[in-house]
N, C-alpha and C positions, 0 to 999 in steps of 0.2 A: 384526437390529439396524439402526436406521438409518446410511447410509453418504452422506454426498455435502456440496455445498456449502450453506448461507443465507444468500444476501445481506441485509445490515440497511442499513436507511436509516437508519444511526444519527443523534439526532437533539443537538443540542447541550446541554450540560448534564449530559452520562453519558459514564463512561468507555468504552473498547473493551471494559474486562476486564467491564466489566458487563453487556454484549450477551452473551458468551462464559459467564456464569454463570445470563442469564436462557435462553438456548439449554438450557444443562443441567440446569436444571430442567424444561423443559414438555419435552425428548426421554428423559430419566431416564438418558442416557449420560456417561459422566464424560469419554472419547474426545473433546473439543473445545477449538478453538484457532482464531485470527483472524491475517487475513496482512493487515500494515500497521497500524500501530497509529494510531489519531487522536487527537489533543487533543481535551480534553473539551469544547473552547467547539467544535471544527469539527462536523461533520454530512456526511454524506452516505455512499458505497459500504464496506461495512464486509465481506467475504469470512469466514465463519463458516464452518469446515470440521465436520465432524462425525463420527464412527466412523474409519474407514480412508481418508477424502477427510485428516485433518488429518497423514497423512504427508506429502503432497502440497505443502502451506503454500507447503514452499522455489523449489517452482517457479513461486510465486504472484508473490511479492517480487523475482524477478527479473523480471518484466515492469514495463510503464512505466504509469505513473498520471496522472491529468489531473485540475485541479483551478480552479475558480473560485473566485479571491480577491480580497476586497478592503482596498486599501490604504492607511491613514488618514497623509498629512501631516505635520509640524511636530512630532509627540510619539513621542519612543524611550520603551520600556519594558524592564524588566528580562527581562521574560519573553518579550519582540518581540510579544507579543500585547496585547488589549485586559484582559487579566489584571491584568498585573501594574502595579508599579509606577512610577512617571513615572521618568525618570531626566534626559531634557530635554525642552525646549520650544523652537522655534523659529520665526520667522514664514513660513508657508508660500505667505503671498499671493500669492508670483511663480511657483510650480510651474503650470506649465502643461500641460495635454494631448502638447502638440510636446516637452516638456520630458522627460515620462515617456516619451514616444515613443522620442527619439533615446537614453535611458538603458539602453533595455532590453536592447539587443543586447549588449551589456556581460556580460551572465548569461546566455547561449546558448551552450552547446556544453557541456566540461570546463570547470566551477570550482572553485574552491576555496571552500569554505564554511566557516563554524565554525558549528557548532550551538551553540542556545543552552543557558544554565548551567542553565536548567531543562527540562530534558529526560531523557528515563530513558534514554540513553548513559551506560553503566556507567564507571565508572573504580579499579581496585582493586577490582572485583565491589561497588561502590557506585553506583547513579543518582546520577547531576549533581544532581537537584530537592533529594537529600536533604542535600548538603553544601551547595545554597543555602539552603537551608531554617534549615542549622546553624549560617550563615552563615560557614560554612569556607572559605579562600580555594584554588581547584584550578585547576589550566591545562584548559583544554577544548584539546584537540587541535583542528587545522583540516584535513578533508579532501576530495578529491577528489569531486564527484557531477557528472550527468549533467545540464543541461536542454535539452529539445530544440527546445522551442518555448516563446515568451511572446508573448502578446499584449496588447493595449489595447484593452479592448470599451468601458469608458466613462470620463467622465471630469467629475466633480465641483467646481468651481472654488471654490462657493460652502462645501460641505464638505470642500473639500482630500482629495479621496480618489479612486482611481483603482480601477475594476474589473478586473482582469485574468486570460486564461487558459493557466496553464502545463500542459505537458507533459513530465513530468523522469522519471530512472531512479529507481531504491533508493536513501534514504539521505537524501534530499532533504529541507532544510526550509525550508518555505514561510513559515515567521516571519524564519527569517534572511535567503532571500530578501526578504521585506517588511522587515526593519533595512538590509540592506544599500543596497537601491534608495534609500532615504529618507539614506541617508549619501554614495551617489552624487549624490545632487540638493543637498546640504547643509542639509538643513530636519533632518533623523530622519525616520522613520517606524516603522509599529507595523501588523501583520498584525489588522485590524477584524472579519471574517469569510471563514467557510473551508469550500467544500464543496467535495468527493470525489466528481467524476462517474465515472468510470472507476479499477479496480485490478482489476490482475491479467485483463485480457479479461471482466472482468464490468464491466454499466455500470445509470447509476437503473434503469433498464428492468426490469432483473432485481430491483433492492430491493427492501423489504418494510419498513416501519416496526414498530418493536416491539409497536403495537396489532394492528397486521396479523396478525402473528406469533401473539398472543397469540388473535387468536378465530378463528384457522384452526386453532389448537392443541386448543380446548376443543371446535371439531368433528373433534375426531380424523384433523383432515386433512393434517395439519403435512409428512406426507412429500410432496404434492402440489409443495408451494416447493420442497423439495431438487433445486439441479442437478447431476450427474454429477460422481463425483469425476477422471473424464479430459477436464473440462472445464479442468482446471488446466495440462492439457500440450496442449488442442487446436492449439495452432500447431505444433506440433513432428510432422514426417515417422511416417507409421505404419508397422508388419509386421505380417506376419498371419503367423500359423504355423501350419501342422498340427500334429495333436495331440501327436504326440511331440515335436517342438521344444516345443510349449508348457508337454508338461511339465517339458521340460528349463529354460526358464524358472522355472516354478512351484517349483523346485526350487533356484532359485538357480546352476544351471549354467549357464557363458557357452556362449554361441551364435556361430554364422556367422552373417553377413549381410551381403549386395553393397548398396554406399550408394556417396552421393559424397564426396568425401573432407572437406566443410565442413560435416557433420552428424556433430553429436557427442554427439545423443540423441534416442531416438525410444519411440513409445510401443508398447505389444505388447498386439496382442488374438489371439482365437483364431479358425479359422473360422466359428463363428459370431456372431461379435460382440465378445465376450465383453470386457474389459479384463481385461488382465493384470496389469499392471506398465511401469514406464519403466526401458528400456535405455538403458546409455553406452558407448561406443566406449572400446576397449582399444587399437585400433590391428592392421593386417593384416588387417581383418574378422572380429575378433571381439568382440564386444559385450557386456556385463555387467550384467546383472539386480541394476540401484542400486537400485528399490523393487520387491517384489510386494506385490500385495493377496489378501485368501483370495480364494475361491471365494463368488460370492454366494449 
């Protein structure tokens, strides 16, 4: 069965869940899932897990993402995006380059964010979209996310719109980001377009457009794209074990293992190669077989 990652260049206009159902169809596996979900207007690195890689997701969304967006001026929308509905208008004539400049630093570090009301952040085991939709009135919680970096690549005077590239943790959104900024400047603004160069240590390089997909698929070559499911943990400290520890892994039994003390998961292979599984520290040097994967 196939086992590993497909990056999509998902393209604008389709959802995530839709790359994850066209996957399951041309591999015949039902075993598939996606780390990071996008809006259906954005585009770009879309991590498609497939067989025993889609245990793996959780370690996907804890890495950091990078994204090139652009930021439209003068008009808030309901949905921060060019979706939805106007909500105001403002004159944005005086926004300037220097202006977005000095604002940015503002949304660097720990923020606090509130996601927008259309978004599928559950509340009562209900998406947000769907009680906007119902037009039901619900408090969206406001919380904490990570950005690490923002930049200012260009800037549109004539269009009122600024290009820029963030680098942020889980959790992040990049429409509220774009309301937010446009409400720091006091015009509004509204998230115009959105790609996803980088999730989870995969970047475009590795994509595949879903045409791509589709005629690698009809030559029977589809496993060719798939990257490795211990590509999802490659930043994380390795062990090797001899066979008996290994199978003591394989087995679910915690393990000894000398580490330093600021490593709090690592991945296991066997002497030959092999991927095993991702181990987590228990504490005292012993470690805990959080995922195995079978035997390829």
């Amino acid at each position: 069965m196939l086992s590993g990652f497909l990056i999509i260049d998902k393209p604008s206009g389709v959802t995530s869940f839709s790359m994850v159902a066209l996957v399951r169809r041309l591999t015949g596996v039902k075993r598939v899932g996606h780390a990071g979900t996008l809006d259906p207007l954005a585009t770009g690195v879309l991590p498609v897990a497939i067989g025993q890689a889609a245990r793996l997701i959780e370690y996907l969304d804890d890495a950091s993402k990078d994204y090139a967006a652009r930021v439209r001026f003068g008009t808030a929308t309901d949905t921060y995006d060019a979706e939805g509905a106007v909500t105001s208008t403002h004159d944005a004539s005086g926004v300037t380059a220097e202006a977005v400049r000095q604002a940015l630093p503002e949304f660097i570090g720990e923020v606090v964010q509130t996601p927008p009301l259309y978004s599928a952040i559950k509340v009562a085991g209900k998406p947000l979209y769907r009680y906007a939709r119902e037009g039901a009135a619900v408090e969206v919680a406001s919380r904490s996310v990570l950005i690490h970096r923002i930049e200012l690549v260009a800037f549109d005077a004539t269009a009122a719109e600024a290009e820029i590239e963030v680098r942020c943790g889980k959790g992040t959104y990049i429409r509220s980001l774009a309301h937010d900024l446009g409400r720091s400047l006091g015009c509004g603004a509204h998230l115009a377009a959105l790609r996803r160069t980088s999730s989870g240590g995969f970047g475009i390089d590795d994509a595949h457009t879903p045409a791509e997909v589709d005629a690698v698929s009809a030559e029977g070559r589809l496993a060719e794209l798939l990257l490795a499911p211990d590509r999802a943990v490659e930043r994380r400290p390795a062990a090797i074990f001899a066979d008996d520890h290994a199978l003591d892994v394989r087995s679910g039994r915690d393990v000894r293992l000398a580490s330093s003390a600021d490593i709090d998961l690592c991945r296991a292979y066997t002497l030959e190669g092999e991927f095993v599984g991702v181990l987590r520290r228990l504490g005292d040097g012993l470690w805990h077989p959080e995922k195995v994967l079978s035997r390829a």
